[in-house]
N, CA, C and O atoms as CSV, one atom per row, in Angstrom:
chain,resi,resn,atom,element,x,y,z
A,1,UNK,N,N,-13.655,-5.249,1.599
A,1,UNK,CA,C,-14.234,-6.312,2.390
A,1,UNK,C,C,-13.366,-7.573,2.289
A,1,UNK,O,O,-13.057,-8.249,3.270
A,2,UNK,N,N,-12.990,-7.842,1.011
A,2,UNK,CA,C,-12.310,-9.285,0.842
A,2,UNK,C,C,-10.940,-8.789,1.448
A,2,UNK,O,O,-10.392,-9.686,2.089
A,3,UNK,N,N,-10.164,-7.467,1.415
A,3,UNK,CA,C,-8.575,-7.678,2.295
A,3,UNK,C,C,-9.197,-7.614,4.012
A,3,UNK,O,O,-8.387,-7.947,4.877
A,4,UNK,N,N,-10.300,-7.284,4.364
A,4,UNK,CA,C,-10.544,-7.266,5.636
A,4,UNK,C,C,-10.019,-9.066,5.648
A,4,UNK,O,O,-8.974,-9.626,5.980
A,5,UNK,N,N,-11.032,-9.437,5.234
A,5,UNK,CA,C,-11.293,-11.043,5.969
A,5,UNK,C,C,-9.711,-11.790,5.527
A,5,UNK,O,O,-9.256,-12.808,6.047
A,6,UNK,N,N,-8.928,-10.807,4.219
A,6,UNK,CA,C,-7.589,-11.633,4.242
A,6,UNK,C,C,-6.456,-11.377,5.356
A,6,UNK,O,O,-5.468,-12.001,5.742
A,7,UNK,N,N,-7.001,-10.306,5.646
A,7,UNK,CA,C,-6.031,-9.821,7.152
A,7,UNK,C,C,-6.381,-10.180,8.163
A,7,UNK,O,O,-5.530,-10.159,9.052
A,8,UNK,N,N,-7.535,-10.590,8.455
A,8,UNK,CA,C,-7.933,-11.700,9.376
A,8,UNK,C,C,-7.575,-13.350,9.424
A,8,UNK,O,O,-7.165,-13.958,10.413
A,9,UNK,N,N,-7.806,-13.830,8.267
A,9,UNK,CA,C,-7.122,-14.860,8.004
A,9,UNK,C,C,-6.233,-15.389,8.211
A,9,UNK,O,O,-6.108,-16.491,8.744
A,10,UNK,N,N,-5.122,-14.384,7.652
A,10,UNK,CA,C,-3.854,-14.401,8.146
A,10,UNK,C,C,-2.929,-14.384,9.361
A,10,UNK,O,O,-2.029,-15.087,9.820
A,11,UNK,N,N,-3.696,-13.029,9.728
A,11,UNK,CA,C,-3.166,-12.817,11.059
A,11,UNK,C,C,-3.494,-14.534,11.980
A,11,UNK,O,O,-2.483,-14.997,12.507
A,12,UNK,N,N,-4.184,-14.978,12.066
A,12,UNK,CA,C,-4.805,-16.103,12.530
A,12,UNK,C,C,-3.707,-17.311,11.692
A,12,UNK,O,O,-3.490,-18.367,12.285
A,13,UNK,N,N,-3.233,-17.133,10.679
A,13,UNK,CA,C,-2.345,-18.054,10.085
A,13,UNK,C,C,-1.049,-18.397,10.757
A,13,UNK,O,O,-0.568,-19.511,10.965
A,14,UNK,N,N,-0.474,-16.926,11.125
A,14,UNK,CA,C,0.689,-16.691,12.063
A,14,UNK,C,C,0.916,-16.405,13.300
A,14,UNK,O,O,2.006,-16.352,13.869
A,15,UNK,N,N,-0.703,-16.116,13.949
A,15,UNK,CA,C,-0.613,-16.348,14.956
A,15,UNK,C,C,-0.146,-18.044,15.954
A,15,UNK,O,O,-0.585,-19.172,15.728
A,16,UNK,N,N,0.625,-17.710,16.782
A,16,UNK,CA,C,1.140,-18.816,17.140
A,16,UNK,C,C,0.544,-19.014,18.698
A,16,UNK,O,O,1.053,-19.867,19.425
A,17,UNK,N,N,-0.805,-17.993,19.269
A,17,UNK,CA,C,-1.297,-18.525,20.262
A,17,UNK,C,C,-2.399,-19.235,20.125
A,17,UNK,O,O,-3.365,-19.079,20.871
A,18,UNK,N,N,-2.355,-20.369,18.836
A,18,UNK,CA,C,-3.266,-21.017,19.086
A,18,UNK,C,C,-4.623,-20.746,19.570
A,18,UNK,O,O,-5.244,-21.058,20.586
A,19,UNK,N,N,-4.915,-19.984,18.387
A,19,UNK,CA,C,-6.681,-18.947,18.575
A,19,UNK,C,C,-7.399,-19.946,17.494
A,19,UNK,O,O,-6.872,-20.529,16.547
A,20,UNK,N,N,-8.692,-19.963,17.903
A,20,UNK,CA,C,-9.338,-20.961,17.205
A,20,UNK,C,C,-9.758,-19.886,15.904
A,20,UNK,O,O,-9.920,-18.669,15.986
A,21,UNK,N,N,-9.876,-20.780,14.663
A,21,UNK,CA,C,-10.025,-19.786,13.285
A,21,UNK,C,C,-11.170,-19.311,13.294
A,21,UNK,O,O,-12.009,-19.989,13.885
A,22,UNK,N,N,-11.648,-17.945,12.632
A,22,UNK,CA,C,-12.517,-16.981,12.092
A,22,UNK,C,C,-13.448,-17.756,11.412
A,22,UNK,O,O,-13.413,-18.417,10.373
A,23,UNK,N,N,-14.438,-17.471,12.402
A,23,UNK,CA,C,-15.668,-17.843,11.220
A,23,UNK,C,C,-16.272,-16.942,10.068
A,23,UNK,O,O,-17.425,-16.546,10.232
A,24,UNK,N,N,-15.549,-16.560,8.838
A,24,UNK,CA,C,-16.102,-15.844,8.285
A,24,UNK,C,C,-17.193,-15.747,7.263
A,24,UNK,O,O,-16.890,-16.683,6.524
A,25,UNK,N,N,-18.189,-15.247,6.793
A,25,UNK,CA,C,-18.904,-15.792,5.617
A,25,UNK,C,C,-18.958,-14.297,4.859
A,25,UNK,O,O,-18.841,-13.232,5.465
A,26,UNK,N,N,-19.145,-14.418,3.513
A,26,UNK,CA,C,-19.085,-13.865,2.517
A,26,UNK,C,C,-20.621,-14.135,1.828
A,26,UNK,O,O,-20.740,-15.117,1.095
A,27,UNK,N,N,-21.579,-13.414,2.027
A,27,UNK,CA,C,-22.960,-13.918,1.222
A,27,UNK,C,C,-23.282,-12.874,0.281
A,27,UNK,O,O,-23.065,-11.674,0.453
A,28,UNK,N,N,-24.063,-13.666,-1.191
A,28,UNK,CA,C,-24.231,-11.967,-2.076
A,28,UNK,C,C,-24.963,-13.260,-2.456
A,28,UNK,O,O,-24.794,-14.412,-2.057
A,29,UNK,N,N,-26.175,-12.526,-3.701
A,29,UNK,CA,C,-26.892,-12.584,-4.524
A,29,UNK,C,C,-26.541,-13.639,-5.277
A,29,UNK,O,O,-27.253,-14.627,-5.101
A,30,UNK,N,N,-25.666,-13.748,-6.066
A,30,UNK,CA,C,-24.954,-14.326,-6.859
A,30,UNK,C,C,-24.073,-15.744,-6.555
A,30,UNK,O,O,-22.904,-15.719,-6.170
A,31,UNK,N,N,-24.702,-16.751,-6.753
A,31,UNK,CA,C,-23.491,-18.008,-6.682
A,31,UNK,C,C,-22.174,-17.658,-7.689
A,31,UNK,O,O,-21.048,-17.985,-7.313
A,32,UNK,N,N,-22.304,-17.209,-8.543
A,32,UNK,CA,C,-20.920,-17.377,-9.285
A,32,UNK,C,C,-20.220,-16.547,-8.893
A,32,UNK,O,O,-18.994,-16.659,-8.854
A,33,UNK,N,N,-21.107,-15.176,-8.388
A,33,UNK,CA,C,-19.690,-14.018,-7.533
A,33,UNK,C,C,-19.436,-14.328,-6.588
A,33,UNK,O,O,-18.333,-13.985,-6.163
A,34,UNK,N,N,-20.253,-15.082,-5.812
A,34,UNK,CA,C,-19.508,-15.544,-4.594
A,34,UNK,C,C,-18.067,-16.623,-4.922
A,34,UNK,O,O,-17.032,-16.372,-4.305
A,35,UNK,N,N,-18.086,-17.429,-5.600
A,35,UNK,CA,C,-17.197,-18.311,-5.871
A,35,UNK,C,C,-15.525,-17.433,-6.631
A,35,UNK,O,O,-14.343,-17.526,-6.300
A,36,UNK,N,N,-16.226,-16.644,-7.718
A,36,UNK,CA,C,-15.541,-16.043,-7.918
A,36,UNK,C,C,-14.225,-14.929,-6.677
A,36,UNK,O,O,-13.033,-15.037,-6.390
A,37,UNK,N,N,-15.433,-13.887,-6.272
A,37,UNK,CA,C,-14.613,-13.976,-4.752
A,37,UNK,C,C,-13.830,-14.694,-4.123
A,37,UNK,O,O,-12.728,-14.279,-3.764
A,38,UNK,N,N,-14.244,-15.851,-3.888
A,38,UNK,CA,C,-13.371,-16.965,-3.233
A,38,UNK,C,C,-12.232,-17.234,-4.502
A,38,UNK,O,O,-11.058,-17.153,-4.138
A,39,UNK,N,N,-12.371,-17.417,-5.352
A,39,UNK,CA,C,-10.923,-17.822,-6.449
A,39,UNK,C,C,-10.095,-16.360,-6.377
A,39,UNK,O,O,-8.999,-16.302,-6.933
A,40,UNK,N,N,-10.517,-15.434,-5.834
A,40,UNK,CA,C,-9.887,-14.181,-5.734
A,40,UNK,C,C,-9.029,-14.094,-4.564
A,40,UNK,O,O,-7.822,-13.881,-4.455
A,41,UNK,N,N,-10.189,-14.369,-3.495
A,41,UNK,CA,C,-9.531,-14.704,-2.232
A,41,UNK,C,C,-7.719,-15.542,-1.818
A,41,UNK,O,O,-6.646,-15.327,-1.253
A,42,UNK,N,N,-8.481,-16.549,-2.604
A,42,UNK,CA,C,-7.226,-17.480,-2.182
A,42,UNK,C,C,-5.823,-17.141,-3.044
A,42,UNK,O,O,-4.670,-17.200,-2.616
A,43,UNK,N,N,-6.187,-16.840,-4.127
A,43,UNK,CA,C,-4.953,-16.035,-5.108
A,43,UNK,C,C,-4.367,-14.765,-3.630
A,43,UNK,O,O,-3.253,-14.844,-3.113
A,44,UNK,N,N,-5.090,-14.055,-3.360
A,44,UNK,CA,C,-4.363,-12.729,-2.536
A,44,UNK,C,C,-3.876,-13.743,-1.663
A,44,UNK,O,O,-2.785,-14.115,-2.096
A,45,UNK,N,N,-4.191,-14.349,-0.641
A,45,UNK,CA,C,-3.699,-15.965,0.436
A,45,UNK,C,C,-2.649,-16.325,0.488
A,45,UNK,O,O,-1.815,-16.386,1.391
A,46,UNK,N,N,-2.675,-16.770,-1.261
A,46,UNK,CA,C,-1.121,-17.502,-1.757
A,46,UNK,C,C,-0.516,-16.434,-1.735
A,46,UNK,O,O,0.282,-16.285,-0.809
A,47,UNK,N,N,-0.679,-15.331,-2.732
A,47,UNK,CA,C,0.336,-14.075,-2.626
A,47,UNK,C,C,0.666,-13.769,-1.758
A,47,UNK,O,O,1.876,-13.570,-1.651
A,48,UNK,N,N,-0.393,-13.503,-0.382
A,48,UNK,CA,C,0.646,-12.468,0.625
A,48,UNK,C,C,1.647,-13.765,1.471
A,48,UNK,O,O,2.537,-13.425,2.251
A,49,UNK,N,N,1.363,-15.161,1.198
A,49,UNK,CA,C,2.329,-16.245,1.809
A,49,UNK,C,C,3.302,-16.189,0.826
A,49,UNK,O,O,4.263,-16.942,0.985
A,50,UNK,N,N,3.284,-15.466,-0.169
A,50,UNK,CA,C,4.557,-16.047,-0.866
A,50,UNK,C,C,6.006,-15.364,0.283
A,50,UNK,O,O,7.157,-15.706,0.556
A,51,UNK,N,N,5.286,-14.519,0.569
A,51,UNK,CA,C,6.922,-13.796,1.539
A,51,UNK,C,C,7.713,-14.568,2.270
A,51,UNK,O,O,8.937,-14.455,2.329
A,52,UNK,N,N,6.844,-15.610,3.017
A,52,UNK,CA,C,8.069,-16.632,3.748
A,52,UNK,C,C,8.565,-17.385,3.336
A,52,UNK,O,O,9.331,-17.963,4.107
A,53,UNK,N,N,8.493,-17.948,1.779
A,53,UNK,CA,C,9.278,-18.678,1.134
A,53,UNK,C,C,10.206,-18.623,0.538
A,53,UNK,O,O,10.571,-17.572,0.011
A,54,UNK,N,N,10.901,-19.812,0.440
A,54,UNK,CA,C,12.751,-19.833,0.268
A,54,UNK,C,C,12.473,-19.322,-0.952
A,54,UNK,O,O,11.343,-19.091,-1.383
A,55,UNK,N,N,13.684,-19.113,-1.609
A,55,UNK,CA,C,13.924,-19.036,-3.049
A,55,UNK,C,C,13.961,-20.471,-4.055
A,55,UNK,O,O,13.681,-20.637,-5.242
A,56,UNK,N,N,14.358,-21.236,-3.174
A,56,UNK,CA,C,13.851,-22.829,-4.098
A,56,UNK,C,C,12.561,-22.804,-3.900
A,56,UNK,O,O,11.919,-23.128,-4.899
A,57,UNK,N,N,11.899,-22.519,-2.906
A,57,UNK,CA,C,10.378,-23.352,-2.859
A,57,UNK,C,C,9.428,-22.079,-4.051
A,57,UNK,O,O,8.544,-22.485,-4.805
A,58,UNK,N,N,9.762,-20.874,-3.999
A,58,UNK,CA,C,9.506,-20.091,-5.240
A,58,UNK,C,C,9.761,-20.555,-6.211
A,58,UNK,O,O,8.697,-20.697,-6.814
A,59,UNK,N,N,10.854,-21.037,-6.997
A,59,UNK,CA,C,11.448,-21.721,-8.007
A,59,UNK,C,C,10.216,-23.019,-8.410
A,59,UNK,O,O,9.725,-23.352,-9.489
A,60,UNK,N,N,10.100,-23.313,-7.596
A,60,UNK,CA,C,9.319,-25.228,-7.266
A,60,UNK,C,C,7.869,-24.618,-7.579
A,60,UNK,O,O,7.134,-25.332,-8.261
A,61,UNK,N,N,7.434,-23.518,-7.203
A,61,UNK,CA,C,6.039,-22.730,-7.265
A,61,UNK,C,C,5.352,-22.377,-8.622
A,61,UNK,O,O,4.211,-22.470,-9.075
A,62,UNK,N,N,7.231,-21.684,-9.309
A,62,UNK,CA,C,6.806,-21.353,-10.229
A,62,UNK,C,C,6.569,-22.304,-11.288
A,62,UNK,O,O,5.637,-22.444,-12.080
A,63,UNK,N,N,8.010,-23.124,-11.036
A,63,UNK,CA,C,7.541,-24.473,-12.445
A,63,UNK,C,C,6.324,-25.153,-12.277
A,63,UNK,O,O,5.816,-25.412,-13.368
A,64,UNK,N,N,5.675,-25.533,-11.323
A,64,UNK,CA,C,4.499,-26.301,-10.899
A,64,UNK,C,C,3.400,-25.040,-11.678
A,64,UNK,O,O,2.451,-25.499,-12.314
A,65,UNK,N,N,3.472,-24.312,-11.647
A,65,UNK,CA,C,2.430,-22.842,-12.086
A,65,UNK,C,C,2.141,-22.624,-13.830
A,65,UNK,O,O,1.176,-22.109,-14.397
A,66,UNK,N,N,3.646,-23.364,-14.502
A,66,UNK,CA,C,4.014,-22.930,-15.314
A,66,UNK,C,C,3.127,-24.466,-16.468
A,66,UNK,O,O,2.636,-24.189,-17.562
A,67,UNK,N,N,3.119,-25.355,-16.126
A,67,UNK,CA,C,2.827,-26.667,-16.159
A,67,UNK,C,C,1.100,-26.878,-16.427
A,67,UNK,O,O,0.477,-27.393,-17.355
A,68,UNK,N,N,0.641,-26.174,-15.059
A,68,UNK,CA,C,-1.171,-26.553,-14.730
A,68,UNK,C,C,-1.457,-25.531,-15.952
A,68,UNK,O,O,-0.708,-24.600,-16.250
A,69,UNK,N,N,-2.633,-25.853,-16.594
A,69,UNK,CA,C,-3.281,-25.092,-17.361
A,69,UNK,C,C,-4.162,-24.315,-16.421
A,69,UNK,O,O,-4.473,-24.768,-15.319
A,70,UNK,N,N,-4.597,-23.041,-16.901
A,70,UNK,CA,C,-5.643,-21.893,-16.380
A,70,UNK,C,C,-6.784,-22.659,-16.587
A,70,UNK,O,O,-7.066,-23.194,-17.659
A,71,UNK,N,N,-7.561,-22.725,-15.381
A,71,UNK,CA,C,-9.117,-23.011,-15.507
A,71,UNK,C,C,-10.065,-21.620,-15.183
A,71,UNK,O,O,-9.961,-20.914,-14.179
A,72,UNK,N,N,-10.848,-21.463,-16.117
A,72,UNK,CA,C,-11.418,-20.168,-15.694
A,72,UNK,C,C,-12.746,-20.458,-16.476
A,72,UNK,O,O,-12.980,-21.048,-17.531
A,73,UNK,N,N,-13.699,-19.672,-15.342
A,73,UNK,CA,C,-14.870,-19.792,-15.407
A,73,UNK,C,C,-15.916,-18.438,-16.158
A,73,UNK,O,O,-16.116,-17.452,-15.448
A,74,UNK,N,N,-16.384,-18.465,-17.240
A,74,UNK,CA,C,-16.642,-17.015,-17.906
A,74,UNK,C,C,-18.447,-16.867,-17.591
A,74,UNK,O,O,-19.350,-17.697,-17.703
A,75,UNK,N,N,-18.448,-15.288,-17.119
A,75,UNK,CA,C,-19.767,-15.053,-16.705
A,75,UNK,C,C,-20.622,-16.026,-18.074
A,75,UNK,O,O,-20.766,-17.242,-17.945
A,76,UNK,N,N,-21.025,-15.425,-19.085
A,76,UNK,CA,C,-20.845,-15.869,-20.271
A,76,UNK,C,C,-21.568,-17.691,-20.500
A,76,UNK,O,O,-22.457,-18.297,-21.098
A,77,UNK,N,N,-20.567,-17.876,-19.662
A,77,UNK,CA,C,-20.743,-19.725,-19.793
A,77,UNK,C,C,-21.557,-20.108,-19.149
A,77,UNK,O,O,-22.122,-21.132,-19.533
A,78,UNK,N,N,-22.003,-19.460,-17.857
A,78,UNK,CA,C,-22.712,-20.077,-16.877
A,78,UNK,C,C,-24.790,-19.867,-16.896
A,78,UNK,O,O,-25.672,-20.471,-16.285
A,79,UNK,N,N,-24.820,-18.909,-17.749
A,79,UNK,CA,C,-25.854,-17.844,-17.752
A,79,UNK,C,C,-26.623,-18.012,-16.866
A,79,UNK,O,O,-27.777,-18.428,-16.969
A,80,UNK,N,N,-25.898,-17.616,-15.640
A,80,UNK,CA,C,-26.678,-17.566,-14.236
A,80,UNK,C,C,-26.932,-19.053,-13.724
A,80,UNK,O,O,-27.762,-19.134,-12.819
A,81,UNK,N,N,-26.416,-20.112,-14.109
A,81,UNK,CA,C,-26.764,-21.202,-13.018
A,81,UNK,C,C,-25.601,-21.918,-13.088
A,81,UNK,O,O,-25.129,-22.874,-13.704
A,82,UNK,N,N,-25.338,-21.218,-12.341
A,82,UNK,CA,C,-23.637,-21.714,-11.804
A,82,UNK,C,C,-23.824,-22.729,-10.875
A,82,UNK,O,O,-24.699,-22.420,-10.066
A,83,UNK,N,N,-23.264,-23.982,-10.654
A,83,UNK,CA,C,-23.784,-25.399,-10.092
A,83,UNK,C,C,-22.250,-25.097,-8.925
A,83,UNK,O,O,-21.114,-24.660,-9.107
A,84,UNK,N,N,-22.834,-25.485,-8.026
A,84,UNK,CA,C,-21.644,-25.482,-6.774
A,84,UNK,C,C,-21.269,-27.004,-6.476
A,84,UNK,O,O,-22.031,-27.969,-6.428
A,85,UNK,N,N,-20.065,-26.963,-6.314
A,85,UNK,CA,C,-19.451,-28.794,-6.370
A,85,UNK,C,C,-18.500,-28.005,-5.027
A,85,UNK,O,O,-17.749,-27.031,-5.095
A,86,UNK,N,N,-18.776,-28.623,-4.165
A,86,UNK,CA,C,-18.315,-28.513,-2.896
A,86,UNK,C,C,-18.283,-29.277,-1.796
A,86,UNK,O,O,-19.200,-30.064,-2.027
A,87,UNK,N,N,-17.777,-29.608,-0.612
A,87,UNK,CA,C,-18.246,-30.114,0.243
A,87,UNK,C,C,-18.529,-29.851,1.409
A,87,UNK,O,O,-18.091,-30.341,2.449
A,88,UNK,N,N,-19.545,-28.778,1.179
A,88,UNK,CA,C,-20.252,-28.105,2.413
A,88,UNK,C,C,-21.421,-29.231,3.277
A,88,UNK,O,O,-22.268,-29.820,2.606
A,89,UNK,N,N,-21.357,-29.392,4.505
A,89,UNK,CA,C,-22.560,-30.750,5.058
A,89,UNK,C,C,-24.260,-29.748,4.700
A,89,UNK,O,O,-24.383,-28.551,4.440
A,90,UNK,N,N,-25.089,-30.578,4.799
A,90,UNK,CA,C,-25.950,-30.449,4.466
A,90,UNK,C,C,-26.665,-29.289,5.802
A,90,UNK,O,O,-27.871,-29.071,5.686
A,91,UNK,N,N,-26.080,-28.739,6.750
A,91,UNK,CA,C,-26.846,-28.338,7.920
A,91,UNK,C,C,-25.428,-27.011,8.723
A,91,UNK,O,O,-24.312,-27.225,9.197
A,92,UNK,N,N,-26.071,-25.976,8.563
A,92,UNK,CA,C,-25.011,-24.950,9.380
A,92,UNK,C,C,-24.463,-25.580,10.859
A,92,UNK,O,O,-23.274,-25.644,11.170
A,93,UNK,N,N,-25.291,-25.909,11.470
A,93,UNK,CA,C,-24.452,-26.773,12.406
A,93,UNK,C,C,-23.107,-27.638,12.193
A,93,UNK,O,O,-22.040,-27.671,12.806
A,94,UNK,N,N,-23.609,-28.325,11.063
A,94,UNK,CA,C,-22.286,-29.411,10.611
A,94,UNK,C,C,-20.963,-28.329,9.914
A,94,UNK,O,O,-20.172,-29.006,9.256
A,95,UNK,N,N,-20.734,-27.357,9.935
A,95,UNK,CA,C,-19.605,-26.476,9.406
A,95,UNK,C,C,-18.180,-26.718,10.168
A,95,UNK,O,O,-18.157,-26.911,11.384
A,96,UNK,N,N,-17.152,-26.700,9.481
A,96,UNK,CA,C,-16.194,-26.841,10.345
A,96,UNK,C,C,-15.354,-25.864,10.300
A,96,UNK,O,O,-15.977,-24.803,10.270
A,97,UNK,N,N,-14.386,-25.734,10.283
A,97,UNK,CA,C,-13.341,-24.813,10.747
A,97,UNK,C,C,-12.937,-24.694,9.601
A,97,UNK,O,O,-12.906,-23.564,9.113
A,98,UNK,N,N,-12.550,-25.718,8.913
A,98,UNK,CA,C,-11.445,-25.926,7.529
A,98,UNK,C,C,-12.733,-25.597,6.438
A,98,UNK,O,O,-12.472,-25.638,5.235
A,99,UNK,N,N,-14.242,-25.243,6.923
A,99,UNK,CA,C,-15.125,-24.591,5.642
A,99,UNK,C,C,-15.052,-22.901,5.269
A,99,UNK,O,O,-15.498,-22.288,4.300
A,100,UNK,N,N,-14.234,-22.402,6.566
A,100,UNK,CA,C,-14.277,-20.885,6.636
A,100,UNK,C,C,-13.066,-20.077,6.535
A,100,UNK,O,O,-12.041,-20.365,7.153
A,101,UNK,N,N,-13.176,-19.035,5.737
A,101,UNK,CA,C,-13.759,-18.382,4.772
A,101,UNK,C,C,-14.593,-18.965,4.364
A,101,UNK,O,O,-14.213,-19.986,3.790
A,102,UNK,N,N,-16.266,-18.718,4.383
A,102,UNK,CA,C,-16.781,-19.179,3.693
A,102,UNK,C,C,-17.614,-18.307,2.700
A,102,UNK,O,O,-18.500,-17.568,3.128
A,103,UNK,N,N,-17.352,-18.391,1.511
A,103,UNK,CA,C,-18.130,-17.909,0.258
A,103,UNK,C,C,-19.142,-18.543,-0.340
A,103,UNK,O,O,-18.916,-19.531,-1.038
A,104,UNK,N,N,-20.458,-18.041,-0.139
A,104,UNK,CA,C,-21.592,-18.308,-0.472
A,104,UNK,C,C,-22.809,-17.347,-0.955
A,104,UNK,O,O,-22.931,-16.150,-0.694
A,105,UNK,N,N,-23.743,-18.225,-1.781
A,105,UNK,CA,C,-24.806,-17.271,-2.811
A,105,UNK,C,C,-25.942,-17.683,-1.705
A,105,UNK,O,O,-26.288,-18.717,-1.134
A,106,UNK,N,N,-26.418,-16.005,-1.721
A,106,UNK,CA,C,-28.120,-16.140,-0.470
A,106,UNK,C,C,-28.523,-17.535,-0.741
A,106,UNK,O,O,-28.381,-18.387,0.136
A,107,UNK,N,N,-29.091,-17.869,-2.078
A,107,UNK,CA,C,-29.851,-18.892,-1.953
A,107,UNK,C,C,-29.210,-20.090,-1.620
A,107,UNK,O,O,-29.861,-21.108,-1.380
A,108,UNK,N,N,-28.212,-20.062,-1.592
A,108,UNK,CA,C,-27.269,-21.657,-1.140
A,108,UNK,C,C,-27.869,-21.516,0.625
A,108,UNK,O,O,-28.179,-22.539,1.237
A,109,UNK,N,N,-27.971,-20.037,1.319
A,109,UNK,CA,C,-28.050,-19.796,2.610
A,109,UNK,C,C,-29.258,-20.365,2.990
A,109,UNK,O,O,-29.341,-21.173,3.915
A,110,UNK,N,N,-30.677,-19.793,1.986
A,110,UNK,CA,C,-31.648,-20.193,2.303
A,110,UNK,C,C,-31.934,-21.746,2.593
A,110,UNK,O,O,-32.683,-22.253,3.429
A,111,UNK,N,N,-30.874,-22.495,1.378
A,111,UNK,CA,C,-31.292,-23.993,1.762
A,111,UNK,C,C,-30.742,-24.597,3.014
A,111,UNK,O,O,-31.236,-25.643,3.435
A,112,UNK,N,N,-29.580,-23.907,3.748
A,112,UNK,CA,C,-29.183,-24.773,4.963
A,112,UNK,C,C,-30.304,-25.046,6.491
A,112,UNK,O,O,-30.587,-24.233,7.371
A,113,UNK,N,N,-30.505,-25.710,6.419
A,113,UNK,CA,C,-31.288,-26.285,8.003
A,113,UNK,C,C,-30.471,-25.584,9.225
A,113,UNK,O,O,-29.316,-25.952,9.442
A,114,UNK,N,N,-30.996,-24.709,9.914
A,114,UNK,CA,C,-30.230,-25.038,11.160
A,114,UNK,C,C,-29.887,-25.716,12.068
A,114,UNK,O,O,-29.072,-25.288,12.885
């Protein structure tokens, strides 16, 4: 499911006829697997973009990579109330383009207004 929507993504990345982006959503049970998903997501994103880059801007990728510390989030830590810090608008109407992919937990769904 998640390389579907990354091959969609993409394709839409390089497409150059100016197609308006995929509205996609990702909903499960779980706020933290959903998020998780999404930190999964965007790792495969960066990876399959690494192909068009120079060999300096790889170089520049990696030292910048080498520098940031790992932030990682452990089932463990959260014990189920994983707090979402985002900036999703308060109303499915208000969604934009630059919100999708969007990864989200049912109950985050239940609270949006239409």
């Amino acid at each position: 499911m998640i390389q579907k929507i990354l091959w969609i993504e993409r394709g839409l990345q390089i497409s150059s006829s100016g197609e308006t982006k995929a509205r996609q959503l990702f909903v499960t049970q779980s706020a933290l697997l959903a998020k998780k998903v999404e930190e999964y997501f965007h790792k495969m994103l960066d990876s399959v973009g690494m192909s068009t880059k120079t060999p300096e801007e790889l170089k520049a990728i990696a030292a910048n990579a080498c520098e940031q510390p790992a932030k990682k989030v452990s089932l463990d830590d959260t014990d189920g109330r994983y707090e979402w810090v985002d900036d999703l608008p308060s109303s499915f109407c208000e969604l934009e383009d630059r919100h999708f992919p969007l990864f989200i937990g049912f109950d985050r769904v239940c609270c949006f207004p239409l």
